[in-house]
N, C-alpha and C positions, 0 to 999 in steps of 0.2 A: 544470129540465133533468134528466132521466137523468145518474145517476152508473156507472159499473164499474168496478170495482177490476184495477189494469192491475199485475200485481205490486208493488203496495206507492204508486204515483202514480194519481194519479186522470186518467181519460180518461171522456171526456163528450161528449154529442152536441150540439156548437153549431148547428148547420144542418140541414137537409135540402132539397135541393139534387136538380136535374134535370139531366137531359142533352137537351140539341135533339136534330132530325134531322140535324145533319152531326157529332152523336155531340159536340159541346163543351158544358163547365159555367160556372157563374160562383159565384167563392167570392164568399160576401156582403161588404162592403163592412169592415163590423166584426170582421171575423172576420179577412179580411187586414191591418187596424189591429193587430188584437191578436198576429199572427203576424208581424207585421213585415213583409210580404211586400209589395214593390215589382214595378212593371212591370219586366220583364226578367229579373226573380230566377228562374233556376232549380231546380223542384220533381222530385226525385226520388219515382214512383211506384212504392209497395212489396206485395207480393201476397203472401197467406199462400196457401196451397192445402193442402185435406185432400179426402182421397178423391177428389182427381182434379178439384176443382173450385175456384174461387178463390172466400174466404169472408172476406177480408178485404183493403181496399183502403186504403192509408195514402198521404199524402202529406210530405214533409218537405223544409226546404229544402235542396239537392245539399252544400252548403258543409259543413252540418250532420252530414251522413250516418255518417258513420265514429265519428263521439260516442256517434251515437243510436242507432246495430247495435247497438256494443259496450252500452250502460245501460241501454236499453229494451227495443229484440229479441229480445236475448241472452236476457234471464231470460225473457219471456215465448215465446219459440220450446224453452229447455229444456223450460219447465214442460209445453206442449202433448206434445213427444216424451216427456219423462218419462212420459205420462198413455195415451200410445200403446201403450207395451211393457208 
């Protein structure tokens, strides 16, 4: 699997994954094992947008959320602005 270095934690591509025609996906089977993710669990969907266009598409689960701006986000949304100006 592809590695990228995501400020200092590693992010990685487990899947690649489709969308049907009424626009719905299915995370694979294992990948919901490994995230813990149950039926009815709420995933907050996260959108980075540069030049006006969205270039990156995160998922996490809603519970989660507030940990994972401030640890994850956080440095990786400075470093992109920092790299802006």
């Amino acid at each position: 699997m592809a590695s990228y270095g995501c400020e200092g934690d590693t992010c990685r591509i487990d899947a690649v994954i489709s969308m049907d025609a009424k626009g719905q996906i299915v995370l694979p089977k294992d990948l919901r094992e490994k995230a813990n993710i149950r039926p009815n669990d709420k995933l907050a969907v996260v959108a980075c947008e540069k030049d006006g266009e969205i270039c990156c598409i995160m998922m996490i689960k809603a519970e989660k959320l507030a940990g994972a701006i401030t640890k994850t986000l956080g440095p990786l949304l400075k470093s992109i602005t920092t790299r802006e100006e």
